[in-house]
PDB file of N, CA, C and O in Angstrom:
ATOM      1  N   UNK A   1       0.806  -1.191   0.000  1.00  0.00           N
ATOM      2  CA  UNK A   1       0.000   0.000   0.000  1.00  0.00           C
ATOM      3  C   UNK A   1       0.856   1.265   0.000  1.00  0.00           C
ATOM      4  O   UNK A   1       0.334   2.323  -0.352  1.00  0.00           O
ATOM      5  N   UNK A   2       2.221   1.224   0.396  1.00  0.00           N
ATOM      6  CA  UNK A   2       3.163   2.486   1.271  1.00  0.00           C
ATOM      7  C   UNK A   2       4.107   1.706   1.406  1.00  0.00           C
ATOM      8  O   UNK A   2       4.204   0.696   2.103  1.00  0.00           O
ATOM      9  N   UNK A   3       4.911   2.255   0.632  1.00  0.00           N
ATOM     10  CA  UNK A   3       6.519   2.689   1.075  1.00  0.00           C
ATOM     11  C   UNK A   3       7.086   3.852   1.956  1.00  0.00           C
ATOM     12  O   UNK A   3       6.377   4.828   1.712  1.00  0.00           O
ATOM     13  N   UNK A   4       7.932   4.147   2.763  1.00  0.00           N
ATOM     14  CA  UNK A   4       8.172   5.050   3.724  1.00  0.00           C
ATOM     15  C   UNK A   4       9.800   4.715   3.601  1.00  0.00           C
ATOM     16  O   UNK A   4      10.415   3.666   3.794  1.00  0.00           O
ATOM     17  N   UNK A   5      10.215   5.962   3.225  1.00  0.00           N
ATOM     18  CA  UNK A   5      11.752   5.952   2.840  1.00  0.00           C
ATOM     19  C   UNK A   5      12.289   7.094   3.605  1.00  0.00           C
ATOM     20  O   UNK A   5      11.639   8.126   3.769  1.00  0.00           O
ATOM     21  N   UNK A   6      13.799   6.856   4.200  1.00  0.00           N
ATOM     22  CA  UNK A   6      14.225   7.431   5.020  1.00  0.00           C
ATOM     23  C   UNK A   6      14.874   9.043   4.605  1.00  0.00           C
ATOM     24  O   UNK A   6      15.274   9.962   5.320  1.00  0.00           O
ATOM     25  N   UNK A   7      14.793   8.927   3.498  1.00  0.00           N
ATOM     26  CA  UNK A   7      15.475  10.382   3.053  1.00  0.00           C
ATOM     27  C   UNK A   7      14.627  10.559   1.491  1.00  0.00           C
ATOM     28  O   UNK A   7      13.903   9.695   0.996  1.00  0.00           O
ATOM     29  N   UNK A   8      14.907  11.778   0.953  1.00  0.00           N
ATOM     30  CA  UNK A   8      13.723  12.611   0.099  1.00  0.00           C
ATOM     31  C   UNK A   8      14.173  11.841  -1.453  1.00  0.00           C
ATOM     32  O   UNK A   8      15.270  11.335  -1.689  1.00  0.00           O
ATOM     33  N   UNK A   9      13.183  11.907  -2.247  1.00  0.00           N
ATOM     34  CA  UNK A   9      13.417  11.186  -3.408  1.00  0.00           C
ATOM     35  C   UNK A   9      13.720  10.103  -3.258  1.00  0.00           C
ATOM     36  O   UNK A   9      14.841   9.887  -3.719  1.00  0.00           O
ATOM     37  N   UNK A  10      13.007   8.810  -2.581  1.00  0.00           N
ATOM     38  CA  UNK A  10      12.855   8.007  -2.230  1.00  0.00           C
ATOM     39  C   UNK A  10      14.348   6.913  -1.955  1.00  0.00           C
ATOM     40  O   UNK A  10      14.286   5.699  -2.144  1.00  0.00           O
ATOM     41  N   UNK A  11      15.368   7.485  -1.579  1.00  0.00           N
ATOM     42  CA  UNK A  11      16.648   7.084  -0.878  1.00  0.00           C
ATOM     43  C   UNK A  11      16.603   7.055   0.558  1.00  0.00           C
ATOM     44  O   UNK A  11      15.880   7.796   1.223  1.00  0.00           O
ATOM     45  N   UNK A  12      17.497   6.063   1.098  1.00  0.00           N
ATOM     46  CA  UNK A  12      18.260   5.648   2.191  1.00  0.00           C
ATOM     47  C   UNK A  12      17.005   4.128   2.457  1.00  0.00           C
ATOM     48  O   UNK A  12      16.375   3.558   1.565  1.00  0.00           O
ATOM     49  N   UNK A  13      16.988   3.912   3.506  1.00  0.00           N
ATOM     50  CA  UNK A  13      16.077   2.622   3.510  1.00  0.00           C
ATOM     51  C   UNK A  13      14.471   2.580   3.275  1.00  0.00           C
ATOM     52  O   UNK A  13      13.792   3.593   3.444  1.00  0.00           O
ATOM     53  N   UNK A  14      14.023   1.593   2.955  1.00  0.00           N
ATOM     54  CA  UNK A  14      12.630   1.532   2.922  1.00  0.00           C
ATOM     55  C   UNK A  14      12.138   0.548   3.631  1.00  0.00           C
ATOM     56  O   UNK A  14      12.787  -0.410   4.051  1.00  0.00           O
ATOM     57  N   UNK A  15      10.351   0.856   3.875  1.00  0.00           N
ATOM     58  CA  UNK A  15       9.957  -0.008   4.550  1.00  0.00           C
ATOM     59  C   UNK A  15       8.558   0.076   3.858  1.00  0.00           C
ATOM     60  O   UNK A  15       8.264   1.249   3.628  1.00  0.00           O
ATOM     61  N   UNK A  16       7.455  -0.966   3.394  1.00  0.00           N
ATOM     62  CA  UNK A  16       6.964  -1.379   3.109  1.00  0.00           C
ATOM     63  C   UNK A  16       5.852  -1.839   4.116  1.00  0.00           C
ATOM     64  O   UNK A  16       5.920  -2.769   4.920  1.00  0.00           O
ATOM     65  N   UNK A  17       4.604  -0.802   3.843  1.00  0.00           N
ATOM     66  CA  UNK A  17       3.422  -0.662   4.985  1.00  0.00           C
ATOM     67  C   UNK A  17       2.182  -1.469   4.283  1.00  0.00           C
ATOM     68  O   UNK A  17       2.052  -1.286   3.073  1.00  0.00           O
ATOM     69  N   UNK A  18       1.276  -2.331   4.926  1.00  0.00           N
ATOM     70  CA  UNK A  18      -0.007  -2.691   4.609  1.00  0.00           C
ATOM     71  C   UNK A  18      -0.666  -1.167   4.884  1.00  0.00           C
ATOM     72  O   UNK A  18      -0.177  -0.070   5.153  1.00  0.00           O
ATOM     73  N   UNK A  19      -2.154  -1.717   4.658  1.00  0.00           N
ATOM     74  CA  UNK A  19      -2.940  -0.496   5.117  1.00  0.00           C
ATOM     75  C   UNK A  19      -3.386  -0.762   6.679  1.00  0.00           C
ATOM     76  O   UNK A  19      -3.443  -1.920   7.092  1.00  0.00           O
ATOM     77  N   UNK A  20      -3.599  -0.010   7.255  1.00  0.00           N
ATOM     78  CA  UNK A  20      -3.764  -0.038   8.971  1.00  0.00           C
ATOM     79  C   UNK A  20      -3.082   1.179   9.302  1.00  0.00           C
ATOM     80  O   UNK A  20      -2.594   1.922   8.451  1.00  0.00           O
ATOM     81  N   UNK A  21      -3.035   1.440  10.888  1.00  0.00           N
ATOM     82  CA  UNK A  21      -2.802   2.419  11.524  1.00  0.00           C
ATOM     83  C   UNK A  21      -1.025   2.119  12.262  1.00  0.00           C
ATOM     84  O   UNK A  21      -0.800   1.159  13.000  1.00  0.00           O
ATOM     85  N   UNK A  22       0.153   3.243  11.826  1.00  0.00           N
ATOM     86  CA  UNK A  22       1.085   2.927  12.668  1.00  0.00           C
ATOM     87  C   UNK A  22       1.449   3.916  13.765  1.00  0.00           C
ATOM     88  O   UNK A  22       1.759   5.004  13.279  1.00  0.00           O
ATOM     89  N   UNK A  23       1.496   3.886  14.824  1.00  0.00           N
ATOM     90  CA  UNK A  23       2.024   4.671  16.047  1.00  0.00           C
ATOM     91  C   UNK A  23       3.385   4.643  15.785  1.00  0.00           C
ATOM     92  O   UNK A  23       3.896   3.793  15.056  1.00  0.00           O
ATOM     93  N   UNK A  24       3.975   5.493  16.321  1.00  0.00           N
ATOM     94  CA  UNK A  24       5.442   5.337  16.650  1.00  0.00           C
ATOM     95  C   UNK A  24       6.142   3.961  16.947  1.00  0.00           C
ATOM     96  O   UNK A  24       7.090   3.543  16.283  1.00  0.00           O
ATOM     97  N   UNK A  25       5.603   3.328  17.967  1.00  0.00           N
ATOM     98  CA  UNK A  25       6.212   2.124  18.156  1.00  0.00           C
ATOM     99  C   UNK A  25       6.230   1.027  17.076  1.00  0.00           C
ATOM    100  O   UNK A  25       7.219   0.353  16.790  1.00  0.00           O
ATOM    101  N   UNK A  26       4.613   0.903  16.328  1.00  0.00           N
ATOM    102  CA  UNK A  26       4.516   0.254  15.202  1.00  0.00           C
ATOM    103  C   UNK A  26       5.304   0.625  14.584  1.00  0.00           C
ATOM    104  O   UNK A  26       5.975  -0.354  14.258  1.00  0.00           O
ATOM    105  N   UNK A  27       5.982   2.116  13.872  1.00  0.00           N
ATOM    106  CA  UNK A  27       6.851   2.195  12.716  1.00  0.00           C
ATOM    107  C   UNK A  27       7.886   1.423  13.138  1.00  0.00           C
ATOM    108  O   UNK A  27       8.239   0.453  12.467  1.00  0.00           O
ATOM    109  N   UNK A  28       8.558   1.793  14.416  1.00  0.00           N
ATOM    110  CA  UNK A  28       9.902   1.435  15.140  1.00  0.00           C
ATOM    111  C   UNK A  28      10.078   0.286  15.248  1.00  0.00           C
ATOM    112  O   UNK A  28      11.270  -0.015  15.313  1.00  0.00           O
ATOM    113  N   UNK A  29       9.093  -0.861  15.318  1.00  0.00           N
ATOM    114  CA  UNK A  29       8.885  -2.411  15.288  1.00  0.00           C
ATOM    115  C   UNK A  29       8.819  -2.539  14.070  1.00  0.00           C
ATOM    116  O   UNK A  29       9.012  -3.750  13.961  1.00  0.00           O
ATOM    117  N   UNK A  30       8.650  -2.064  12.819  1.00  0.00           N
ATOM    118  CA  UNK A  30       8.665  -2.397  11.232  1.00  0.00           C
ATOM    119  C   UNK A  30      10.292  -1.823  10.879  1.00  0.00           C
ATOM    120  O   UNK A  30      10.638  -1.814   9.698  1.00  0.00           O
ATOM    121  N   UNK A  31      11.450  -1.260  12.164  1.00  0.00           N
ATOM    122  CA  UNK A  31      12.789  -0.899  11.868  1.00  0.00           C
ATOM    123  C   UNK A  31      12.871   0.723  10.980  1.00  0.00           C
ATOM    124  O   UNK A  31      13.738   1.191  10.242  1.00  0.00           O
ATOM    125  N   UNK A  32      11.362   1.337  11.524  1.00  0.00           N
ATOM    126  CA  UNK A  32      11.629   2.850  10.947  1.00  0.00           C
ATOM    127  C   UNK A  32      11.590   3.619  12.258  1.00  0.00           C
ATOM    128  O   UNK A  32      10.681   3.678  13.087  1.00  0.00           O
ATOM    129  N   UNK A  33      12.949   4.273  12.253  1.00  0.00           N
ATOM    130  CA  UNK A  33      13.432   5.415  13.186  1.00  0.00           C
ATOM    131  C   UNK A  33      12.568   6.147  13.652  1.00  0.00           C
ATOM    132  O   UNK A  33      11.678   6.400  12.841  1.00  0.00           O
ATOM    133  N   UNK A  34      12.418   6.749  14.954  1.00  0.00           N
ATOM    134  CA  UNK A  34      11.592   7.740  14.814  1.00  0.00           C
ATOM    135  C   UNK A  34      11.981   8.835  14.498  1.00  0.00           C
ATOM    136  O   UNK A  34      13.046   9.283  14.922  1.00  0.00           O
ATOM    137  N   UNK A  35      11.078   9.584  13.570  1.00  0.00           N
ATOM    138  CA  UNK A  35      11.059  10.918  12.819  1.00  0.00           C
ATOM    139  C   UNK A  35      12.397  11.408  11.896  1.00  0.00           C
ATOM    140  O   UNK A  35      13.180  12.355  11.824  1.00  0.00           O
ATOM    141  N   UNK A  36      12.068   9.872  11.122  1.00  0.00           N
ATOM    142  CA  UNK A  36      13.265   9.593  10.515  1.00  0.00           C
ATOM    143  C   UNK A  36      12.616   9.545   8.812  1.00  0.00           C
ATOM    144  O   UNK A  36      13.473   9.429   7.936  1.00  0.00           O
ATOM    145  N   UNK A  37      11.402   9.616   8.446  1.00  0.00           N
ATOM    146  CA  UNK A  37      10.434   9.740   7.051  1.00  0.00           C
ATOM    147  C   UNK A  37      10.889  11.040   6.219  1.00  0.00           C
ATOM    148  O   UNK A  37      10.756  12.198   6.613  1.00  0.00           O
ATOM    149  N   UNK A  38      11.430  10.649   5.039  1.00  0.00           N
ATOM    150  CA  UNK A  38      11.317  12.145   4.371  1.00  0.00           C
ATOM    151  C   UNK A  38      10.613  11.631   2.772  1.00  0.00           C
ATOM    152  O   UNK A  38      10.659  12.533   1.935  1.00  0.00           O
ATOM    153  N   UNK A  39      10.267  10.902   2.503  1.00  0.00           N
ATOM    154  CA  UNK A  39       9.542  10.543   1.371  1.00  0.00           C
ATOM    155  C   UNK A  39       8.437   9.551   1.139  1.00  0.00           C
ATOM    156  O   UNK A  39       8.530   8.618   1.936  1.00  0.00           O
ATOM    157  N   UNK A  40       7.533   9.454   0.403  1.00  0.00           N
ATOM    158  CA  UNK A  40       6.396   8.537   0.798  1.00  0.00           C
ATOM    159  C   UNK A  40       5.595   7.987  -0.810  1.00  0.00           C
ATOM    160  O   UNK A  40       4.772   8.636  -1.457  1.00  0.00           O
ATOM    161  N   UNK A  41       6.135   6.664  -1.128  1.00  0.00           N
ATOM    162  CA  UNK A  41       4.942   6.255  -2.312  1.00  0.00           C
ATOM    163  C   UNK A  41       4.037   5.633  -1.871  1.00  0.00           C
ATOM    164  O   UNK A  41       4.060   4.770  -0.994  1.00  0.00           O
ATOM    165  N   UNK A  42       3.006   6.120  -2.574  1.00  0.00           N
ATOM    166  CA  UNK A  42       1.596   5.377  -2.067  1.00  0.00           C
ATOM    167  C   UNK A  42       1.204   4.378  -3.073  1.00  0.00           C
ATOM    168  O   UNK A  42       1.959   4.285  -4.041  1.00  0.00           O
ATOM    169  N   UNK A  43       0.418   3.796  -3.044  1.00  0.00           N
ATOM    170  CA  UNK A  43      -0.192   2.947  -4.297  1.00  0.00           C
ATOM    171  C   UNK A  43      -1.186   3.583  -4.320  1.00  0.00           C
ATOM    172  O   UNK A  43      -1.829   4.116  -3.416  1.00  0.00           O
ATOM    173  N   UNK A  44      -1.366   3.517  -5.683  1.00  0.00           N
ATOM    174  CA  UNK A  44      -2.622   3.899  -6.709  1.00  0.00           C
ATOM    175  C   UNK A  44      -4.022   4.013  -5.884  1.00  0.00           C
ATOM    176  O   UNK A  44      -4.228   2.999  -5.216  1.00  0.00           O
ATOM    177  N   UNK A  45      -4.866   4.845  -5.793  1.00  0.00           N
ATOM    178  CA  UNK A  45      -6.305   4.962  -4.866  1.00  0.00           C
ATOM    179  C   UNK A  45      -6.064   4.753  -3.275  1.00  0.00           C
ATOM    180  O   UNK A  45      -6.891   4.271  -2.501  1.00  0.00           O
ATOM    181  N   UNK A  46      -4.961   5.143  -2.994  1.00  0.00           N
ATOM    182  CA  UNK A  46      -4.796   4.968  -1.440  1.00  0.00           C
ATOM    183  C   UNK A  46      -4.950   6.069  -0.961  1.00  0.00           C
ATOM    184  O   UNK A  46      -4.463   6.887  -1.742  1.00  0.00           O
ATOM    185  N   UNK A  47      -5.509   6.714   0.206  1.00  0.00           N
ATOM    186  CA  UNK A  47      -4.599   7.615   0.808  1.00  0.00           C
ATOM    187  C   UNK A  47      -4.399   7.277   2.076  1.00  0.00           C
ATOM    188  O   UNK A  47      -5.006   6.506   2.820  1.00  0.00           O
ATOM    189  N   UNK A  48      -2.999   8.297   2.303  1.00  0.00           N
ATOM    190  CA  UNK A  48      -2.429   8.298   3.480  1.00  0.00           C
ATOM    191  C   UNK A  48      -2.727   9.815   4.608  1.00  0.00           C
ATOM    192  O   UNK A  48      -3.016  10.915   4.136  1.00  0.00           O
ATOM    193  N   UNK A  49      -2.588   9.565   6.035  1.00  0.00           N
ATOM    194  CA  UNK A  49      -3.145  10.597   6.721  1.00  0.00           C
ATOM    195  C   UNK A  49      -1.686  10.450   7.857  1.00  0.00           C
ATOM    196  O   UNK A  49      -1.405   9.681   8.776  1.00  0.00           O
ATOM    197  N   UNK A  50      -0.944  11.730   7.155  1.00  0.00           N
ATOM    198  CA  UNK A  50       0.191  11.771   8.134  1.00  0.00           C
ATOM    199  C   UNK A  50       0.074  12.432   9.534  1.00  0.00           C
ATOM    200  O   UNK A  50      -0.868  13.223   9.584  1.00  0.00           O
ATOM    201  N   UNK A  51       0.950  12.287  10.951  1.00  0.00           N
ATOM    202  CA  UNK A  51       0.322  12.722  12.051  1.00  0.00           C
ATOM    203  C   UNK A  51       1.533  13.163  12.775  1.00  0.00           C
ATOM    204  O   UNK A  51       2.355  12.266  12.963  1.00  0.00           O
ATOM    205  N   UNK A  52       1.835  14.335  13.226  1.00  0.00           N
ATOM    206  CA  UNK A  52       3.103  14.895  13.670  1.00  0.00           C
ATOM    207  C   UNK A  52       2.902  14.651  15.023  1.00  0.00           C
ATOM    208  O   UNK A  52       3.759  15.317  15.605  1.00  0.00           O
ATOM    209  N   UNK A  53       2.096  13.938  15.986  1.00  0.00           N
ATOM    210  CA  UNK A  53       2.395  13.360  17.029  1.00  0.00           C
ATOM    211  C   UNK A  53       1.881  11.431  17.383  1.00  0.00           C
ATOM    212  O   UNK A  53       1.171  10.753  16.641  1.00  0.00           O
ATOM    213  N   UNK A  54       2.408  11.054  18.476  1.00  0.00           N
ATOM    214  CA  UNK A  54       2.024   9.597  18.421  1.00  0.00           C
ATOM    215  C   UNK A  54       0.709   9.395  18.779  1.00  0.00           C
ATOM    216  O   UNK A  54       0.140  10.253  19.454  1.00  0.00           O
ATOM    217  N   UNK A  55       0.209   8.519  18.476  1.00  0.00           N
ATOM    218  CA  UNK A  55      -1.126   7.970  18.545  1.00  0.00           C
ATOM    219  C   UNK A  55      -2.134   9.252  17.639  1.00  0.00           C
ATOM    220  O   UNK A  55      -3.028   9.852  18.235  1.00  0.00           O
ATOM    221  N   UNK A  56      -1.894   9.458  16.527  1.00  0.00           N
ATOM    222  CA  UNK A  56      -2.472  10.326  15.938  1.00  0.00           C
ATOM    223  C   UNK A  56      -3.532  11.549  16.354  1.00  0.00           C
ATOM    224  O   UNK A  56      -4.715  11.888  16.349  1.00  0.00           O
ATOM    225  N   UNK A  57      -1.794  12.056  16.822  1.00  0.00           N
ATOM    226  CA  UNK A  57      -2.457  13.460  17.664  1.00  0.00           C
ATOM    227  C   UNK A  57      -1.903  14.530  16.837  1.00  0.00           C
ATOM    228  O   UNK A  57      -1.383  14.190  15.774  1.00  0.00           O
ATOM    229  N   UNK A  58      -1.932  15.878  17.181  1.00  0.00           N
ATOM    230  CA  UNK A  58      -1.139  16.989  16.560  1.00  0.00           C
ATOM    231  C   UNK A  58      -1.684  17.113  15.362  1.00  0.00           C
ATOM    232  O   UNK A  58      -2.823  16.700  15.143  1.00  0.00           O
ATOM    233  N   UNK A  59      -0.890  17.735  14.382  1.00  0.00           N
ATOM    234  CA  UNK A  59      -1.400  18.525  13.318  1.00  0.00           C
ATOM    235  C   UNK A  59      -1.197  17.164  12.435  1.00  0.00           C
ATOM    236  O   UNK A  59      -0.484  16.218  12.769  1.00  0.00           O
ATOM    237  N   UNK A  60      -2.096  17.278  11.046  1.00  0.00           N
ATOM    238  CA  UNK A  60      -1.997  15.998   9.902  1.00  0.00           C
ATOM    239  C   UNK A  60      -2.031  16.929   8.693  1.00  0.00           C
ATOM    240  O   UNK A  60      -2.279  18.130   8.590  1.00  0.00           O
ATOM    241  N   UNK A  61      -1.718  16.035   7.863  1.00  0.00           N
ATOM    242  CA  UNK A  61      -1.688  16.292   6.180  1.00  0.00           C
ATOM    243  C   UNK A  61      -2.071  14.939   5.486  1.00  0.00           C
ATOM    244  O   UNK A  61      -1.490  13.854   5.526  1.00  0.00           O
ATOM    245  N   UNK A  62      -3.120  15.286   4.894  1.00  0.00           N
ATOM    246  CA  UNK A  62      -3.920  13.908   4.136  1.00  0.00           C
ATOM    247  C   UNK A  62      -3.346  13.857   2.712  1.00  0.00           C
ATOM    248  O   UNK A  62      -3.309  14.989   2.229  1.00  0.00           O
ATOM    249  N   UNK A  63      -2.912  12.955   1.931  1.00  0.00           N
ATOM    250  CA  UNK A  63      -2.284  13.130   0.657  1.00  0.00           C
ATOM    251  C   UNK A  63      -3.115  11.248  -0.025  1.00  0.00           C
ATOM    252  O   UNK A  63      -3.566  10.247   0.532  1.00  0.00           O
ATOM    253  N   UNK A  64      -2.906  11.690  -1.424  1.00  0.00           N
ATOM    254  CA  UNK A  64      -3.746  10.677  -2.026  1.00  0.00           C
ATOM    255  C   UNK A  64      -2.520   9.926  -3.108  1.00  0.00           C
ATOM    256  O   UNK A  64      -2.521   8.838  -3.684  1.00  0.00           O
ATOM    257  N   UNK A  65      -1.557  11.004  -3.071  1.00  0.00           N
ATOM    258  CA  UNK A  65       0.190  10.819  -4.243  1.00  0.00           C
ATOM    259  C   UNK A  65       0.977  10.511  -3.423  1.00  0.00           C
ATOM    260  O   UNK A  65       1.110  10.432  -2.201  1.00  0.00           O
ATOM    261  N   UNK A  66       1.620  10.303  -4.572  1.00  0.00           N
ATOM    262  CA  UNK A  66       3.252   9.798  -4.016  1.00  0.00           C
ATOM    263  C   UNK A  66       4.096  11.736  -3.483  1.00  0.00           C
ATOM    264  O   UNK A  66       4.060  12.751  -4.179  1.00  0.00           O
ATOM    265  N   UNK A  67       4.760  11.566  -2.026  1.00  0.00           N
ATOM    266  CA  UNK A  67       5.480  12.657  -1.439  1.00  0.00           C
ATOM    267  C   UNK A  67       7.021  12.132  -1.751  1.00  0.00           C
ATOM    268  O   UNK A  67       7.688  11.303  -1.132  1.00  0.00           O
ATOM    269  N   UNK A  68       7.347  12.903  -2.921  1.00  0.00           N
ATOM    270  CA  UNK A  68       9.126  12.275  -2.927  1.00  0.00           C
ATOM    271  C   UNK A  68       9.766  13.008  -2.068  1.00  0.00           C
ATOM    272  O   UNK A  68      10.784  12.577  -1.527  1.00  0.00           O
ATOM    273  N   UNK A  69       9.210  14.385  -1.774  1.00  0.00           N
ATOM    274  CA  UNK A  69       9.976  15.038  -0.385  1.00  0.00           C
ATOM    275  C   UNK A  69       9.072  15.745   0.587  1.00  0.00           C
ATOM    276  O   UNK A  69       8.116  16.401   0.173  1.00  0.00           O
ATOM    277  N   UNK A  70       9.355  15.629   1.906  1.00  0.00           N
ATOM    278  CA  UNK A  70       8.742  16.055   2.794  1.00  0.00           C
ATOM    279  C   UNK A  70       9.162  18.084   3.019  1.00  0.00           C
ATOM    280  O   UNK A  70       8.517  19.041   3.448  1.00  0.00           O
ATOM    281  N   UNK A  71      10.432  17.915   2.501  1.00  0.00           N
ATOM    282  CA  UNK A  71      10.937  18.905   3.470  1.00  0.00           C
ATOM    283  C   UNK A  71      10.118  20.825   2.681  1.00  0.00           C
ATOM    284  O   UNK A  71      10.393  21.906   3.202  1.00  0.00           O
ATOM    285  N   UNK A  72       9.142  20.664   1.378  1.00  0.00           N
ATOM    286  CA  UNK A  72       8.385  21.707   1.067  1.00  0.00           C
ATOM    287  C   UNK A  72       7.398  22.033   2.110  1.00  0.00           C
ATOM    288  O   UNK A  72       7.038  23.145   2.495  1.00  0.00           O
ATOM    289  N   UNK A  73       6.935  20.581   2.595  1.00  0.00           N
ATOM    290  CA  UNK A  73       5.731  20.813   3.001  1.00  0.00           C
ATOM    291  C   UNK A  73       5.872  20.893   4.633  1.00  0.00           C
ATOM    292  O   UNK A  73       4.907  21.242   5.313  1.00  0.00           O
ATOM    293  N   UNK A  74       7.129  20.549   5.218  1.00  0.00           N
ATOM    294  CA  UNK A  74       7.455  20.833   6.505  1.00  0.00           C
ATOM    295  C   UNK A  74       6.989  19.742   7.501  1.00  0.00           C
ATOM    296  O   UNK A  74       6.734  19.695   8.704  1.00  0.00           O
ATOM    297  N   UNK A  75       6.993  19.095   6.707  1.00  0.00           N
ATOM    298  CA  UNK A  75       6.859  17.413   7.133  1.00  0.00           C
ATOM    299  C   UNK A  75       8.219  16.202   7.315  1.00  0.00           C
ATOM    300  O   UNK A  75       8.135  14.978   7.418  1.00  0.00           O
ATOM    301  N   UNK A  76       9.524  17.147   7.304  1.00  0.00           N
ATOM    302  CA  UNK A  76      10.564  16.460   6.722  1.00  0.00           C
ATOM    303  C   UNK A  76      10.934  15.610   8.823  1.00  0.00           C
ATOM    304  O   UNK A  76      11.164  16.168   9.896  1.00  0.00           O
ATOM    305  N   UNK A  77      10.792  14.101   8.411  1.00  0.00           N
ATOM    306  CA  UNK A  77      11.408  13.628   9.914  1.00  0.00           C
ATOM    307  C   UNK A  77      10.465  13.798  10.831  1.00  0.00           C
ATOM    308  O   UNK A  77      11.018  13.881  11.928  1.00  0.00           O
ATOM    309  N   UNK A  78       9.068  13.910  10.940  1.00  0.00           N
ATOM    310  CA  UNK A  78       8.114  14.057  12.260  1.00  0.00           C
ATOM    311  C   UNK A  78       6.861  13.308  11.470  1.00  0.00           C
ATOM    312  O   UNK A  78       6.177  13.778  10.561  1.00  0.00           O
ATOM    313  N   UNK A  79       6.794  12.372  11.914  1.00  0.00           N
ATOM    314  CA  UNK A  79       5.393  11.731  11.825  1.00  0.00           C
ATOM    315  C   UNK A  79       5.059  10.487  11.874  1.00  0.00           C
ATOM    316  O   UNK A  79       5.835   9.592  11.540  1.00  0.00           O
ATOM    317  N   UNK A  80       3.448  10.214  12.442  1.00  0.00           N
ATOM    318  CA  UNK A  80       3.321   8.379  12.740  1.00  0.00           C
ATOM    319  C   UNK A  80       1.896   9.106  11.005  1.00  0.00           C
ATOM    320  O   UNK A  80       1.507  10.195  10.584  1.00  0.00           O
ATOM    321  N   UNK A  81       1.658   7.436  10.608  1.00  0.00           N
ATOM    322  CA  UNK A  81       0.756   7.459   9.629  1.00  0.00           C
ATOM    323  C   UNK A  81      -0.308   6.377   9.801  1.00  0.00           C
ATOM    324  O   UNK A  81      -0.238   5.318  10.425  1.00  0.00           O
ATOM    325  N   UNK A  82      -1.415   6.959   9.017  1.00  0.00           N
ATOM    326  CA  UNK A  82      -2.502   5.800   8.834  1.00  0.00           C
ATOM    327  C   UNK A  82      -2.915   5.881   7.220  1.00  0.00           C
ATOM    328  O   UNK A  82      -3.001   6.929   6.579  1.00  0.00           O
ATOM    329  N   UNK A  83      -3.094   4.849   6.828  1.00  0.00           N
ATOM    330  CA  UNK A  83      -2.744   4.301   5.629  1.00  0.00           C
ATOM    331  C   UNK A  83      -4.204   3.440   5.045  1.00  0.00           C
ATOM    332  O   UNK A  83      -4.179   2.843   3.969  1.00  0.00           O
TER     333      UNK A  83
END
């Protein structure tokens, strides 16, 4: 459903998300850092609902595309997602 790559233009490691909800700990148990995201492909008719605190608190940005970089939108390294 989601790829979640550690740096912008989809470089440094990836990790490979079903659809469901991840908290912080969930990313960190799938081996993604925390607030360590700077790029994001989605698959086709998905969207994703990013969350700048854990347990999907704080401010979000809903996106339906692929984010090859976070750091326009000020999203660069802070966030848990639901997918």
């Amino acid at each position: 459903m989601a790829t979640l790559y550690q740096h912008i233009h989809y470089k440094g490691y990836a990790r490979h998300l079903s659809a469901g909800n991840y908290r912080t700990a969930d990313l960190q148990g799938k081996g993604v850092r925390n607030n360590d995201v700077s790029s994001l492909h989605l698959a086709s008719g998905h969207e994703a609902i990013l969350y700048d605190g854990d347990n999907f608190t704080g401010l979000s940005y809903v996106t339906r595309s692929h984010l090859p970089n976070f750091v326009p939108l000020g999203w660069n390294d802070r966030m848990n997602i639901y997918i």
